[in-house]
C-alpha positions, 0 to 999 in steps of 0.5 A, a space after each residue: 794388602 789390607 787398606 787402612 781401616 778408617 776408624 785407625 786415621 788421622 782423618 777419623 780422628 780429625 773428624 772425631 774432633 770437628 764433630 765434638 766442637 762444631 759438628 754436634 751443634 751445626 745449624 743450618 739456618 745460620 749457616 746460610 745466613 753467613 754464607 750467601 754463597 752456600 748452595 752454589 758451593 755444595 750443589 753441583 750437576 752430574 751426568 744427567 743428575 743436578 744435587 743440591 747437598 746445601 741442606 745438610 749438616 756440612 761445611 767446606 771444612 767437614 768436607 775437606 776432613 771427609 776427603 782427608 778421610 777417603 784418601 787415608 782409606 785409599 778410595 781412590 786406589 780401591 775404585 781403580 782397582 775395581 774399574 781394573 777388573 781386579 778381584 775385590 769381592 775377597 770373600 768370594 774371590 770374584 772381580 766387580 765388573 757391573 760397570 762393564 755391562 753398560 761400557 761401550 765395546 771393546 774389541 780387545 776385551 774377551 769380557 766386553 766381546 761377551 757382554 755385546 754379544 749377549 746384549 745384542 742377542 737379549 735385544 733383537 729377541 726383545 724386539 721380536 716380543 715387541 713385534 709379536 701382537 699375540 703376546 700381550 703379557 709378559 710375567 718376570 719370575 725371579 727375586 731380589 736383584 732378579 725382581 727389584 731391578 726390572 720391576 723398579 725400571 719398567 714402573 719408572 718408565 712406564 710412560 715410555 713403554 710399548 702398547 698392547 703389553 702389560 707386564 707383571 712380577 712375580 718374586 715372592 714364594 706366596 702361592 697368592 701373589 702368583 695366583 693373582 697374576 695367572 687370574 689375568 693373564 692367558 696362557 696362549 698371549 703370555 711369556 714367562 721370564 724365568 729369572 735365575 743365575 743358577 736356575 735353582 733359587 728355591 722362590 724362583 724355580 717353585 713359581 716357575 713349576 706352578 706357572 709351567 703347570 698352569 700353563 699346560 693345564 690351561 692347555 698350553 703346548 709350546 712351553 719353548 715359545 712362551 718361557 725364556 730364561 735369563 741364566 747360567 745354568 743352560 742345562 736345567 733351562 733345557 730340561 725345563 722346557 726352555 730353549 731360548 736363554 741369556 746369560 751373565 757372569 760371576 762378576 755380576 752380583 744380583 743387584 746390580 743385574 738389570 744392566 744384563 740379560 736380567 734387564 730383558 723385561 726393560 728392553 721389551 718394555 721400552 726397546 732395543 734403543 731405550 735400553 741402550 739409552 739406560 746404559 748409556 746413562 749410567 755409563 755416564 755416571 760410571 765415567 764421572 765416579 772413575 774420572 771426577 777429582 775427588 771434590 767434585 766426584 758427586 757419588 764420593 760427595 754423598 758416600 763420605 757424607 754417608 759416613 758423617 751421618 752415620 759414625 759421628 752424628 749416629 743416624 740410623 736410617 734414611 728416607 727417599 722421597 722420590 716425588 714421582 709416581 712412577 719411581 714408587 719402587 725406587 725405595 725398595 730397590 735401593 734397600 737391597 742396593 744399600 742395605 745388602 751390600 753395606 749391612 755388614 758387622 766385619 771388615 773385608 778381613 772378617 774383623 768386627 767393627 768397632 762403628 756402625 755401617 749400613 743405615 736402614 733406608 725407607 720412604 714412599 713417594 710424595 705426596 703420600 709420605 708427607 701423609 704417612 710418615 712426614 710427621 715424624 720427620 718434622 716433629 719426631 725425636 730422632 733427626 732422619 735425613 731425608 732425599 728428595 728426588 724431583 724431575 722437572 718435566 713430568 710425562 703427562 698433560 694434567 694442568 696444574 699437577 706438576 706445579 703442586 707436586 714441586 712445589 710440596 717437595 721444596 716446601 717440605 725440605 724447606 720445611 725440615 730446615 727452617 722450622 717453625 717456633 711455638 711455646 706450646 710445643 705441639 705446633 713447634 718445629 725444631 728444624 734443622 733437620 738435613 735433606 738432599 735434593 735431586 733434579 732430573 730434567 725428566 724421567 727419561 731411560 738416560 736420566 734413569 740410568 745415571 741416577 741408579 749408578 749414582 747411588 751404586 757408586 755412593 754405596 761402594 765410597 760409603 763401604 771402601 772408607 769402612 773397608 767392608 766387602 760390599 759385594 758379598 751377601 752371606 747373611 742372606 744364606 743362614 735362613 735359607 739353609 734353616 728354611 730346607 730344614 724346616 719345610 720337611 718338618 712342616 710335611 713331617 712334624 718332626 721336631 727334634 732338635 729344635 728350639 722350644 719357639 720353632 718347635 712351638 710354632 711350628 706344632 700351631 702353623 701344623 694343625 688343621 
């Protein structure tokens, strides 16, 4: 049975009124003056993770609606049943049980037994790479949930990882991104992870032939002993050449993969006890999400203000800031978490929405943003909020670099609420503009994994109360089907059928 549609509630409509009589004009400032208590009230600590959500536009009572909300729509109902194994991805009739990947064992769970099994498995052969000196490279094939995921871990835990190894990514179908990764590499001190459920997602398995031909060309004998495959499809891994692979389930989708076998360039980067570490993390968060009451369940706070932002006060997008170098990718990766599963125009019963959803989510990491693009979300016409994400304890000993780092991230929030006046109007900065702020206490594999859950169990509040499907991707397949097409076009020059663009463009990339 369908759950009620969010914009269909007395909530919304609640919601709708609070906005035109006070959340329209909602000033921060003032609202800290009449409140000394507002940071304790809207800041609290998670597993792992302290947010400070007092710098945005809310008060108790918003909140309180955005709860009322939650509930119409039947959250809570819609979380159990996932956390239940029931099948919510409707449209490809599949359970979502990512959380499982980092649950502890449960004997009497045929799921729970095969996930362990498999983990075990992925660690000791991780351990193994680790143990091998000759091995000093190792290069993950894969894209989307296959790529963003391990490359965004291994980045972010790179003060952590092992020695002697250095790891590379290759996701992207340019010739020139695989080509400047085998000019630094050797083909006898080098492991390919070849990254594919299926073994047939057309980016991943056209790198992986180029790279087994360079492998070979460069003399190479043992395609079994330096490629590994973490997919489904054992058969077509087989007659690739591999021999050793891993695999992983339905009820996994690809972005939230890096839990599974998929996570195999984590473990070898940080072993078999870091890994479990990341797991435990986020299994952390998984259990504060299922068992928090909904007023202090941190990732429906933020999910519900999600909603606010984006279907009363109508902004369009987000900005991570994460104010650690090594989280430089975390901006990418949480575009595909948020932007591929909320991205959606049709509720879970195919129904066009009459509200927006998935906000764009963009940033950099500080300092350079403030360099970049922090101009616009001072002084800009639109208002965008932005997340600051800050980590106590850095992992190096440069005097003085961490105090100045800190610092700029609490000037710049501060910044954005508190403005500055100028009659001339080129130094005037309107303020009032909303920021979150989140603390780790440092950049460890725990902290990490709970942060990553955190945001996952965020964008599954934001799409329960908009009754999408949050774990389908079918945009994603059009330009796919289209693309086959027009590679036999580009070898043919056939353009029958075409639009007067395509067929004019493709005539121009054709010559020469």
């Amino acid at each position: 049975m369908a759950r009620p549609r969010c914009d269909r509630t007395a909530a919304w409509r609640q919601l709708q009124e609070r906005f035109r009589a006070s959340g329209a004009g909602f000033d921060l400032r003032t609202a800290f003056a009449q409140d000394p208590a507002r940071f304790d009230a809207l800041s609290q600590q998670a597993p792992h993770v302290f947010a400070d959500l007092s710098k945005n536009l809310v008060d108790a009572g918003t909140e309180q609606a955005l709860l009322a909300l939650a509930r119409e729509t039947q959250l809570e109902a819609h979380r159990d049943a996932m956390f239940a194994g029931a099948r919510i991805n409707n449209t490809e009739d599949r359970a979502v049980k990512h959380w499982l990947l980092r649950a502890p064992r449960d004997g009497a769970d045929a799921d729970s037994v095969a996930v362990h099994d498999t983990l075990d498995a992925m660690l000791a052969f991780a351990e193994r790479v680790r143990g091998d000196a000759a091995i000093t490279d190792v290069v993950n094939i894969g894209i989307g949930g296959s790529d963003l995921g391990p490359q965004m871990a291994v980045a972010a835990l790179e003060s952590l990882a092992i020695p002697g190894k250095r790891f590379h990514f290759v996701s992207n179908i340019d010739g020139h991104e695989l080509a400047a990764v085998l000019k630094k590499v050797r083909a006898d001190g080098t492991l390919f992870l070849v990254a594919s459920k299926t073994f047939t997602t057309l980016e991943t398995m056209t790198n992986a032939r180029s790279a087994r031909a360079w492998f070979t060309q460069q003399g190479g004998k043992d395609v079994a002993r330096h490629f590994a495959a973490l997919t489904t499809n054992v058969e077509a891994a087989r007659q690739f050449g591999i021999a050793t692979t891993f695999g992983f389930w339905d009820w996994v989708g690809g972005r939230y993969s890096l839990w599974s076998a998929i996570g195999l360039p984590i473990a070898i980067a940080i072993g078999a006890q870091g890994f479990r570490d990341l797991l435990a993390g986020a299994h952390a968060m998984d259990e504060h999400f299922r068992t928090a009451p909904l007023e202090r369940n941190l990732p429906v706070r933020l999910g519900l203000l999600d909603v606010w932002y984006r279907n009363f006060h109508g902004f369009t997008s987000r900005s991570i800031a994460p104010y650690h170098s090594a989280l430089r990718r975390l901006p990418a990766y949480l575009q595909q978490l948020e932007m591929e599963s909320n991205g959606k125009g049709v509720d879970a019963q195919g129904q066009p929405l009459a509200f927006a959803t998935s906000p764009v989510l963009w940033g950099e990491p500080g300092t350079n943003g403030q360099h970049a693009y922090f101009q616009m979300l001072h002084q800009g016409t639109d208002r965008v909020p932005v997340e600051f994400i800050a980590v106590r304890a850095p992992a190096h000993e440069l005097e003085g670099h961490h105090e100045l780092l800190l610092a700029n991230a609490l000037a710049q929030a501060q910044a954005l609420m508190q403005g500055r006046a100028d009659a001339g109007g080129h130094r005037n900065f309107a303020g009032n503009r909303p920021s979150t702020f989140f603390v780790l206490e440092a950049l460890t594999p725990a902290s990490l994994g709970a942060l990553l859950a955190l945001y996952e169990h965020r964008v599954f509040t934001s799409g329960a109360v908009w009754g999408i499907d949050s774990f389908d991707q079918w945009g994603v397949e059009l330009g796919k089907v289209l693309a086959s097409d027009i590679a036999q076009r580009l070898r043919s020059g056939a353009q029958e059928g075409l639009d007067a663009s395509t067929a004019g463009l493709l005539r121009r990339l054709r010559r020469g």
